[in-house]
C-alpha positions in Angstrom: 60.0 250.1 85.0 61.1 246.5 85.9 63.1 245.5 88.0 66.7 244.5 86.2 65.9 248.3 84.6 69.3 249.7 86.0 71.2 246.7 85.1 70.3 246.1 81.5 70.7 250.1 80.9 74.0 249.8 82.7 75.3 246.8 80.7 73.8 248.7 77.7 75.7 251.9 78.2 78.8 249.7 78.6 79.3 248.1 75.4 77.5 250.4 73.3 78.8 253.7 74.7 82.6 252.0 74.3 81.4 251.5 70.4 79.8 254.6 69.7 82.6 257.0 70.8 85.2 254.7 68.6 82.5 255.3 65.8 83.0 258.7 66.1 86.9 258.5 66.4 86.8 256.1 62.8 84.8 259.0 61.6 87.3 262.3 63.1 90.3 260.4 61.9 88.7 259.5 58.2 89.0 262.9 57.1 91.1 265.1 55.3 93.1 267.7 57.4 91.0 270.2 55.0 87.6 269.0 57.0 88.1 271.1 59.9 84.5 271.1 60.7 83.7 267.8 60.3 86.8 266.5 62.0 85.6 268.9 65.1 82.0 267.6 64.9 83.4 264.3 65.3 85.4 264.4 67.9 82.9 266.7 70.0 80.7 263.7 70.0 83.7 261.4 70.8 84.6 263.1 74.5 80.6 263.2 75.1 80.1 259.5 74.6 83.4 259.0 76.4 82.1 260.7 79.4 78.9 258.5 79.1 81.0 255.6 79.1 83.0 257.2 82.3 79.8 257.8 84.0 78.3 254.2 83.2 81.5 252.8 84.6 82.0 254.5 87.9 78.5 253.1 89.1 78.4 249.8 87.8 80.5 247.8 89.4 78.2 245.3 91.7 75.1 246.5 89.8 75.5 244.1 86.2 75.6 240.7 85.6 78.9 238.4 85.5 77.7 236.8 81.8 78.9 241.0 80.5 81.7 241.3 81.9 83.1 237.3 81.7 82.2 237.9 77.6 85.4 240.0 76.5 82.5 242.0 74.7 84.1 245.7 77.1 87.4 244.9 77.0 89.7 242.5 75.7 93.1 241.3 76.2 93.9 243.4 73.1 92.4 246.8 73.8 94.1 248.8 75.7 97.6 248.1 73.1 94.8 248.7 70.5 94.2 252.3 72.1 97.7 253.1 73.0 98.6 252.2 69.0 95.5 253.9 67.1 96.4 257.0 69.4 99.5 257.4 68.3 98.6 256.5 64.8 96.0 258.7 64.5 96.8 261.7 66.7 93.3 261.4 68.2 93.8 261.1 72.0 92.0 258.1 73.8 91.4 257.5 77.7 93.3 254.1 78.2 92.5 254.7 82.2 88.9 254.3 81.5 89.6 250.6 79.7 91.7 249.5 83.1 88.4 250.6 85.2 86.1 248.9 83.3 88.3 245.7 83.3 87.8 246.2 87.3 84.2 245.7 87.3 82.9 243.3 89.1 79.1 241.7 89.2 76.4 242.3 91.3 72.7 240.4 91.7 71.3 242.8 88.5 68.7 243.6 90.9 68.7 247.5 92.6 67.0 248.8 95.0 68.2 252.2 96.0 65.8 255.1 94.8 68.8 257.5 93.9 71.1 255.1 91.6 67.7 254.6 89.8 67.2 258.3 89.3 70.9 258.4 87.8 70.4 256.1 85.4 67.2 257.0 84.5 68.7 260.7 83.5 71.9 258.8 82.1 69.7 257.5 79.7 67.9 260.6 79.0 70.7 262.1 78.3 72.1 258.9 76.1 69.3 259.6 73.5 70.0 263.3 73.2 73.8 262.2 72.4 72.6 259.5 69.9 70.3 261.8 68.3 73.1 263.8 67.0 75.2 261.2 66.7 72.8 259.7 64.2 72.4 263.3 62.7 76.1 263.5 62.0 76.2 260.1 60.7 73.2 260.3 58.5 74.6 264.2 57.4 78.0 262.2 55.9 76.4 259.3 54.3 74.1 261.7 52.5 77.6 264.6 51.5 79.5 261.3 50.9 76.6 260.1 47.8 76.3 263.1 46.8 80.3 263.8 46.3 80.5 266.8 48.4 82.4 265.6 51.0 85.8 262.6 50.9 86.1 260.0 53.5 88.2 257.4 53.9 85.6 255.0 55.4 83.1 253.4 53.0 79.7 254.6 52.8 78.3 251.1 53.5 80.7 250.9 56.9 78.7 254.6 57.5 75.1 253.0 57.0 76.6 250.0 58.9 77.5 251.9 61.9 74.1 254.0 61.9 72.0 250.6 62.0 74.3 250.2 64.9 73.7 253.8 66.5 69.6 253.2 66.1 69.8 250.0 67.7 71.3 251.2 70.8 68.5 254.1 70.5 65.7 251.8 70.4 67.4 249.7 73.6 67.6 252.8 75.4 63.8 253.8 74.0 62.8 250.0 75.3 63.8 249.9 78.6 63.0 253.7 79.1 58.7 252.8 78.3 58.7 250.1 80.8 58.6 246.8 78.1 60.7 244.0 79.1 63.6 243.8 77.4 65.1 240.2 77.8 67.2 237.7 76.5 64.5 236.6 74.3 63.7 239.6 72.8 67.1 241.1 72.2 68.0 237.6 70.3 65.1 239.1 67.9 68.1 241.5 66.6 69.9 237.6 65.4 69.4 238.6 62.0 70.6 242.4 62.7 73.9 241.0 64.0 74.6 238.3 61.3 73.9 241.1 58.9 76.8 243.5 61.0 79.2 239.9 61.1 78.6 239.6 57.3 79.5 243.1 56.8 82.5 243.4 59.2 84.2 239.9 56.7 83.2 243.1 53.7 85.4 245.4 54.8 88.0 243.0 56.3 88.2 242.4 52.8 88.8 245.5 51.4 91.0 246.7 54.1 93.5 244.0 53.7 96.5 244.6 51.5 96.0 242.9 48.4 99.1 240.8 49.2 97.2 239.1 52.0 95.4 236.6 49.8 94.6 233.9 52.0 93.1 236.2 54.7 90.8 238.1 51.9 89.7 234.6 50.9 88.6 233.7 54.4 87.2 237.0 55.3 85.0 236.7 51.6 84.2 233.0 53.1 82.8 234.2 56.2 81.0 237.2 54.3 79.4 234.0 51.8 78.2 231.8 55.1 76.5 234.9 57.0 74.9 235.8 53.9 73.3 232.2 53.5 72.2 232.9 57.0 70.5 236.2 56.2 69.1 234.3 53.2 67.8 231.0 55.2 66.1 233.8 58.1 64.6 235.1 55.4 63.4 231.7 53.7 61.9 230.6 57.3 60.4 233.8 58.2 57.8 234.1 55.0 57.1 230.6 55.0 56.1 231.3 59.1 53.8 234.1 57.2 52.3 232.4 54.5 51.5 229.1 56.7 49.8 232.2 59.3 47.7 233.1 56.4 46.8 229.7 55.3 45.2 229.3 58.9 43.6 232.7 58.7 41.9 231.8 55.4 41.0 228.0 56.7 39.2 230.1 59.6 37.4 232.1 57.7 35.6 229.6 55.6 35.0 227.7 59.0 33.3 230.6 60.4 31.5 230.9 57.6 30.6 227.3 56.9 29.0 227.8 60.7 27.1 230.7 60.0 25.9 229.0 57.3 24.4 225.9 59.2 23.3 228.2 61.8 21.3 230.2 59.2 20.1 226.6 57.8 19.1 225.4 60.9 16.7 228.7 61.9 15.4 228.7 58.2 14.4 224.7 59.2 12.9 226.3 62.8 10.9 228.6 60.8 9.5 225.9 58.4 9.0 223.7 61.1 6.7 226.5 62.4 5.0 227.4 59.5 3.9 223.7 58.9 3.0 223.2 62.0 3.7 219.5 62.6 6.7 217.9 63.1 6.1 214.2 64.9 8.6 213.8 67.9 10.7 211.4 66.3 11.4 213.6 63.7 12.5 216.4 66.3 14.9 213.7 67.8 16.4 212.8 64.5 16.8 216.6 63.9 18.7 216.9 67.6 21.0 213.7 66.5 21.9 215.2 63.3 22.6 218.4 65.2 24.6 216.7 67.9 26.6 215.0 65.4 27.2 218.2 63.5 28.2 219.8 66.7 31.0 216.7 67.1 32.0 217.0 64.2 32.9 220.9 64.1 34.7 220.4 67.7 36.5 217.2 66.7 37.8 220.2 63.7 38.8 223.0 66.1 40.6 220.2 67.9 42.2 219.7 65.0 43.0 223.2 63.7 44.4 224.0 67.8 46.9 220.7 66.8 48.0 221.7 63.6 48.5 225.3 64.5 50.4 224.1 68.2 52.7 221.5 65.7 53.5 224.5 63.5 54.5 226.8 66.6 56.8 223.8 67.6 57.9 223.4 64.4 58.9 226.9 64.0 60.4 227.1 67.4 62.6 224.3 66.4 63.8 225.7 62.9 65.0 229.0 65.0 66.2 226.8 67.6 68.3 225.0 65.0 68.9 228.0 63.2 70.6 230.1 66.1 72.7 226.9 67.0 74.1 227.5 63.3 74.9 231.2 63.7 76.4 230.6 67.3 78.5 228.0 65.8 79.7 230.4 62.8 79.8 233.3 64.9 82.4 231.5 67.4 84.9 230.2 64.2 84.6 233.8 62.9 85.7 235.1 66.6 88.8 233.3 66.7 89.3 234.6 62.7 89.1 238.1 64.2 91.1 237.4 67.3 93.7 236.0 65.2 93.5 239.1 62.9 93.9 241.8 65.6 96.9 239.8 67.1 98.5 240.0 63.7 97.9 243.5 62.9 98.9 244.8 66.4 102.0 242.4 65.7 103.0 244.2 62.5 102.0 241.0 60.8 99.4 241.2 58.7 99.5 244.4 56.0 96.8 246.4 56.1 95.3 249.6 56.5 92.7 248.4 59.8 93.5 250.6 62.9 94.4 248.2 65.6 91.4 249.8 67.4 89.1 248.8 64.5 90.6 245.6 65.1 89.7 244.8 68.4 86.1 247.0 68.0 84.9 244.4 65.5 85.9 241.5 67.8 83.9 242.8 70.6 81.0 243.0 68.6 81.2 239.4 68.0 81.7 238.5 71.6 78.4 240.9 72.2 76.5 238.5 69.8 78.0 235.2 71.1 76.9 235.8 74.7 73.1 237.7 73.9 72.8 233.6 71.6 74.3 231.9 74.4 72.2 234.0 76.9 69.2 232.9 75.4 70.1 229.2 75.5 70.2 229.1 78.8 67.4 230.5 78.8 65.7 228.0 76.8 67.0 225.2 78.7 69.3 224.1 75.6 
């Protein structure tokens, strides 16, 4: 395992624990009162990821790193209202006491030591999978009732898909850092184009969920849907020219390897005449070794060339990302203060809608996540 293993689960289990049992919470309080079963199912899974999220707080404070708990991506300033106000809106009860502990945390080194915390979180996670396992079943078992029009929900069956991408990520995290691989900075920002798909989607149903009244705040919410989409688009753009310019080298050295099997099969068939003859004069064996030395410049004056071109077009490719995750932090912090904005106004009774407040302040968090995994990874980077 390495060595930040308990604080990356722990910071994990944080944020995503918080998200998953307000997943399940969107889910129990979509329902018709007729949907006993499915309400229950729902809110079964909602105390068991709450207790997650209880026993991920108790032992994490000193044991994860300031950047998680300085992002606003737990808690914000709005959450706890948000709680208090979806409760009584929804009926569905929520542990506000758990939100004031984990605004207590403080940070540690992200380095641990002791034997037995390590053997806690190792079964905490253990025991994180088996909860998202069904979590995903239950998810995946509405989606598929939903399409087939056996089952009425008030949430949209792309927010369902939506929050099951979001379900399996956390999985795979989990999975990750369970096997032993690194999981850094680096490699989480490989989710960039997950999360500006999930930013894209969250402007969607901002959209939808907005009284039709609101017309100015649909028309931003579409903008920002329009910009993460070009995003998506561009990543997409950049990624298969990165493949096609891969298999351009891969075909260039194939025909050099052939091109030097080639002369190498010349050169015996030339050995073998030589042989045959039986006289070559000495100058002609020197011309033969010049000709061969210049033949051997020449194909390593090539592979210095092909080593160039392929380090320019690493560079080149590092840059484009480089610029291209300066683009989404930059859109990504605009669209935060859109959202902050947004759950201000609802939880002031000034925007009409039909958003929980707790919706409210769960998308925002998300975006906060995002923000500090790009900046994260700047730092990183030395930019």
């Amino acid at each position: 395992m390495t060595e930040n293993y308990v604080a990356l689960s722990l910071e994990t289990h944080l944020f995503f624990a918080r998200i998953m049992k307000e997943h399940a919470l969107f889910l129990e309080a979509g329902f018709p009162c007729k949907e006993s079963e499915w309400i229950e199912r729902g809110d079964s899974l909602r105390k068991e990821f709450e207790n997650l999220l209880m026993e991920a707080v108790r032992i994490s404070s000193g044991r994860v790193n300031s950047p998680i708990l300085n992002s606003d991506e737990l808690v914000t300033e709005f959450t706890i209202n948000a709680e208090k106000r979806t409760e009584c809106l929804s009926g569905v009860p929520i542990n506000t006491e758990l939100t004031e502990m984990e605004k207590e945390l403080r940070a540690g080194t992200g380095r641990e030591n002791n034997p037995e915390i390590f053997r806690i979180v190792h079964r905490m996670n253990e025991r994180s999978l088996r909860l998202l396992n069904e979590l995903i079943d239950f998810k995946e078992d509405i989606l598929r009732e939903v399409k087939a029009a056996n089952l009425f929900t008030f949430n949209y069956p792309l927010l369902i898909e939506h929050i099951l991408r979001e379900a399996r990520l956390y999985r795979s995290t989990i999975e990750q850092l369970m096997s032993g691989r690194p999981v850094s900075y680096r490699s989480l920002l490989g989710t960039e184009d997950f999360w500006n798909r999930i930013m894209m989607e969250h402007a969607l149903f901002i959209r939808g969920l907005l009284d039709p009244s609101e017309e100015a705040l649909i028309e931003m919410a579409n903008d920002f849907a329009i910009d993460y989409k070009k995003l998506l688009e561009r990543a997409e753009k950049q990624d298969c020219e990165a493949r096609e310019s891969y298999e351009v080298r891969q075909r260039r050295e194939e025909r050099q390897n052939c091109a030097g099997r080639q002369d190498c099969a010349g050169r015996q068939n030339y050995t073998g005449r030589q042989n045959y003859a039986g006289r070559q004069n000495y100058a002609g064996r020197q011309n033969y070794a010049g000709r061969q030395n210049y033949a051997g410049r020449q194909n390593d004056a090539g592979r210095q060339n092909d080593i160039e071109r392929q380090n320019y077009a690493a560079e080149q490719d590092r840059m484009e990302r480089a610029d291209f995750t300066e683009d989404s932090l930059r859109e990504t912090l605009k669209y935060r203060e859109f959202k902050t904005a947004g759950t201000k106004g609802i939880l002031d009774c000034e925007i009409a809608s039909v958003i929980l407040p707790l919706l409210a302040d769960h998308v925002l968090r998300e975006a906060n996540h995002y923000i500090r995994i790009m900046k994260s990874a700047n730092r990183r980077e030395g930019r």
